[in-house]
N, C-alpha and C positions, 0 to 999 in steps of 0.2 A: 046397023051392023048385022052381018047374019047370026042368025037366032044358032046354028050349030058350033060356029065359034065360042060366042058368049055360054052355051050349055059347056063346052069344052074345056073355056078361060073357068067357071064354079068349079067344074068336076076336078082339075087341077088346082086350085085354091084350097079346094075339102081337103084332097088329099095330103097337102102341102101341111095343112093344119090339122090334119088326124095321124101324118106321123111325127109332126112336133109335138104334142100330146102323149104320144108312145114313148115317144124318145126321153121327153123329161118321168113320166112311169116308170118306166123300166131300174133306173138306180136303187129305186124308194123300194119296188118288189124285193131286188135280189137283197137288200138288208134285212127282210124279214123272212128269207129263206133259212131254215135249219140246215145245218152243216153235217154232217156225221164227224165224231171225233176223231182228232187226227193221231190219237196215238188211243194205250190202253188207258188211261187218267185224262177225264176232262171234268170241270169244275161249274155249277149251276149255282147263282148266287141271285134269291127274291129279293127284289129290289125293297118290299115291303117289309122283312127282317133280316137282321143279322145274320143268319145261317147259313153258311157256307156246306153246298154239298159236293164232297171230288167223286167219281165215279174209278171202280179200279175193276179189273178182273181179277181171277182166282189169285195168280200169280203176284198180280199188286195188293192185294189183301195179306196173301204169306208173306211178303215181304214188310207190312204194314203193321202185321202183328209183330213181326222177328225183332222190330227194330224198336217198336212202340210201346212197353207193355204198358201204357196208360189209358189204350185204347180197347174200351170195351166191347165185346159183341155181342149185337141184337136183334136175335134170332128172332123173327115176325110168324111161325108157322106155328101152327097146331101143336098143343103139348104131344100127341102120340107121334107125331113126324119127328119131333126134338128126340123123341124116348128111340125113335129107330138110331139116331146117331144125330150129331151137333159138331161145331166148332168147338177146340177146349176154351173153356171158361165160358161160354157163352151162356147170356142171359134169354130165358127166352119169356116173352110176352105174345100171347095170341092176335093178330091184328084181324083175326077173324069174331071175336069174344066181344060182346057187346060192350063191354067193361074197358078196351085197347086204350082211347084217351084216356081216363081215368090212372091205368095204370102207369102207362111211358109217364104221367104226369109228375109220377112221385121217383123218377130219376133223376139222378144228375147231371142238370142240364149244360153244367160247364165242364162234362166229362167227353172224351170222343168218345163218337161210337161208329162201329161198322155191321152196318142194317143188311141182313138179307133175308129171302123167303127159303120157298123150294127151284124157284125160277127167274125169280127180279120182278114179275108182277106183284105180289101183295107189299113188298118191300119197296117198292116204287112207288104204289098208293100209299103207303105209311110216311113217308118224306114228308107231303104237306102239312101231313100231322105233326110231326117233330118239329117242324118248322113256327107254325103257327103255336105251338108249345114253346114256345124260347129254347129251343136245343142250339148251341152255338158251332160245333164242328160234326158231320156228319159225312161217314165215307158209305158209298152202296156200293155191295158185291155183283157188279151186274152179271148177270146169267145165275144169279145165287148157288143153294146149294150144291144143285147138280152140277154146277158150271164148277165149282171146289171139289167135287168127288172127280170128275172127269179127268181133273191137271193130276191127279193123284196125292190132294193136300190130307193131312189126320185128320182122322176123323176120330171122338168118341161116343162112347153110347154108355 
């Protein structure tokens, strides 16, 4: 047989069999693709606990408190950040204070709560912690504070 057929008949075989390999990859990838949420509420639930966390904006937060009053707020910033202004009723706990576990520890963990920072970063890293705490419903104000000042929700100080 000629030897450029036969290199021809491999190089067609490889390929044949490196996109049958792609082809069956490819499903497996797009499942472990992260989606962006499709509205302003999406819901993150650790397979490892109970804890349920919705995610809401400013607007789904007012609305969350208006209808809710069982649901507490748990402000994660700096006591002097809370003292500029806060959420009414809001409870605030440092998640900057070396003491943070400790303290969230001695809350009510079959209470809701609605976690934010100044931005939804420290209130974002505080989630695992609640989680891993037995906290059983938990809503986070994504874009935090600022993201509540911006819609033009009350603010007290």
């Amino acid at each position: 047989m000629n030897t450029r057929l036969l290199n021809s008949r491999a190089f067609a075989s490889s390929l044949v069999l490196l996109l049958s390999a792609i082809a069956l990859l490819l499903p497996a990838c797009e499942r472990h693709q992260a989606t962006p949420p499709a509205s302003s509420t999406t819901q993150d639930t650790a397979t490892s606990q109970a804890a349920v966390v919705t995610h809401v904006d400013a607007a789904g937060a007012a609305e969350l408190l208006a209808a809710d009053s069982a649901v507490t707020v748990l402000d994660v910033r700096t006591p002097g950040e809370f003292a500029e202004g806060h959420l009414k009723g809001a409870v605030n706990v440092d998640f900057k204070a070396a003491d943070f576990k400790e303290k969230a520890a001695v809350l009510d963990k079959d209470t809701a709560y609605l976690v934010h920072c100044r931005s939804g970063s420290r209130s974002t890293a505080s989630l695992e912690i609640l989680k891993e705490l037995g906290f059983g419903k938990i809503y986070h104000l994504d874009g935090g504070f600022n993201a509540w000042q911006k819609s033009g929700q009350p603010v007290e100080k």
